[in-house]
C-alpha angles and dihedrals in degrees: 000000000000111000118214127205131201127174117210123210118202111188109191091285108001138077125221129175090243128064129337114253133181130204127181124209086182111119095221117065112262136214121223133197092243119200100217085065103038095046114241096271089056094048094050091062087071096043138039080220124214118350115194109192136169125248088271095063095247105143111239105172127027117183108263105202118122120246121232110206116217115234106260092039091220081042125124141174126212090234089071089063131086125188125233114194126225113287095006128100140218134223122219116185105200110172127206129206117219109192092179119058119240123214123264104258141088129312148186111229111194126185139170113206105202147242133199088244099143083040115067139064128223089249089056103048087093123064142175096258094030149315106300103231126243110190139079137237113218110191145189136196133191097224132181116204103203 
């Protein structure tokens, strides 16, 4: 069976078929829940990872990574956080492994790169290094596979 990789790039608020980046605006530093130091299942329980569909909107690749729960499942630790400081950006690689080949065409890539938004308490929004973020960043990409 012929694996398949593709890297996905998320850039703040766009997706590029590439490596995931993100850049704050925000003038306090942020941390991030940051997927070199969760693992990649761990991470995946926070987010449905990369969706590939056609432009009709049929769904041709889901990520197909397995997701690992914390315990609790609302439950969170300072080491999965990086901090990204005010005006900088951060680069996340995630691979994803296609085992079926998908036809050359254009498609539409979306991806949600996570918060910690059902996590954390009020008392714990503000740490030492940063204010830990909450959101999420849901993205699309118009994307072409040659």
């Amino acid at each position: 069976m012929k694996k398949y990789f593709l890297p996905v790039s998320v850039i703040f608020i766009i997706l590029s078929a590439c490596e995931p980046a993100l850049e704050t605006p925000d003038l306090s530093d942020l941390l991030i829940i940051d997927p070199d130091k969760t693992g990649p299942n761990l991470f995946h329980y926070f987010t449905n990872g990369l969706i590939i569909y056609n432009l009709n909107f049929n769904t041709v690749f889901s990520s197909n990574i397995g997701f690992e729960t914390p315990t609790p499942w609302n439950g969170w630790k300072i080491e999965w956080l990086s901090i990204i400081k005010s005006g900088e950006s951060r680069h996340f690689t995630i691979n994803y492994i296609i085992t079926t080949p998908i036809d050359p065409g254009g498609y539409n890539a979306f991806f949600v790169y996570p918060g910690l938004e059902f996590q954390i308490k009020k008392e714990e929004l503000l740490q030492d290094s940063g204010r830990i973020w909450l959101g999420n960043i849901q993205t699309t990409k118009n994307i072409t596979i040659q």
